[in-house]
N, C-alpha and C positions, 0 to 999 in steps of 0.2 A: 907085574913085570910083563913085558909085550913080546912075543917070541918072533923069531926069527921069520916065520911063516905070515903075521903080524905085517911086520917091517916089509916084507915085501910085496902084501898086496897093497899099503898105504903107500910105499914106491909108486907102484905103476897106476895106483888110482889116479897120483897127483902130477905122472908121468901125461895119462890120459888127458888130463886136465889141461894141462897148460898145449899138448897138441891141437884141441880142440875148439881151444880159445884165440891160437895165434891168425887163422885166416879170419876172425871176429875185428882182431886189433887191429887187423892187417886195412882192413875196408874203414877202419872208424879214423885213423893217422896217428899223429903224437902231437907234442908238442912244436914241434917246426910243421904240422902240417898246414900247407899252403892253399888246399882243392877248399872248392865250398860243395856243400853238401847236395843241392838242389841247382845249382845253376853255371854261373862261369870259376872257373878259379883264376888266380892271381896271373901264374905263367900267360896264359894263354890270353888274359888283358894285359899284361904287359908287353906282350908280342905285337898284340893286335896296335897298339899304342904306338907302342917304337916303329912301325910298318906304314903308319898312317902321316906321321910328325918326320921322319925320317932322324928324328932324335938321339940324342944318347940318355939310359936311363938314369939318374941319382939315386932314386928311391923306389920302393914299393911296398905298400903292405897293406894287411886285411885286417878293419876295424870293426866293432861294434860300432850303430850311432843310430842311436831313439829304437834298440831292438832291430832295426836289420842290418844288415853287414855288408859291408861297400869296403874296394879295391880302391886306395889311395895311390896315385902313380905320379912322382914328379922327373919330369924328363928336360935335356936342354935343348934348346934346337939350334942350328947354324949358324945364330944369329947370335948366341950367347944368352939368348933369353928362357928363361926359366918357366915353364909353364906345370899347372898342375892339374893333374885329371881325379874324380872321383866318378866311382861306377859302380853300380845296383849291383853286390856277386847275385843275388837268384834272379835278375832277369839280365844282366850284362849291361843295358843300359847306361849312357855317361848323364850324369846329372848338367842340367843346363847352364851355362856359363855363369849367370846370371845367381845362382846358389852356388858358387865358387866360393872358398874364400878366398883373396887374396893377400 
């Protein structure tokens, strides 16, 4: 049987714990997390994108492809034409037209 005194130091041990842990989680993200770890994140390529094109965005999002991870961004421009950007997330770089798909 576990006493009272028991019960309350495994309280505050797990109390402890999860304190400890939260500015851990805090820096790693969740599930919707959008930053990349070493280099650009999505927002701030998205921005950069909508700023450049003078566009509206559609889409965005951060892929895996052959192990690195690249910022997919499809935006419209003025024109009604549809264009789509991919960009290096750890060096920001847009991949050259030319390795587009379309």
């Amino acid at each position: 049987m576990v006493s009272i005194r028991q019960r309350r130091l495994l309280g505050g041990l797990l109390l402890a714990g999860m304190l400890f842990s939260l500015p851990l989680a805090a820096q790693h993200g969740g599930p919707g997390d959008r930053g990349d770890r070493n280099g650009v994140d999505l927002d701030t390529t998205v921005e950069r994108i909508r700023k450049e094109t003078g566009g509206r965005v559609l889409h965005a999002e951060t892929l895996e492809n052959q192990g690195n991870r690249e910022h997919r961004v499809r935006i419209i421009d003025d024109r009604g034409k549809v264009r789509r950007y991919r960009v290096d997330a750890g060096s920001g770089k847009e991949e050259s037209p030319g390795q587009r798909r379309r």
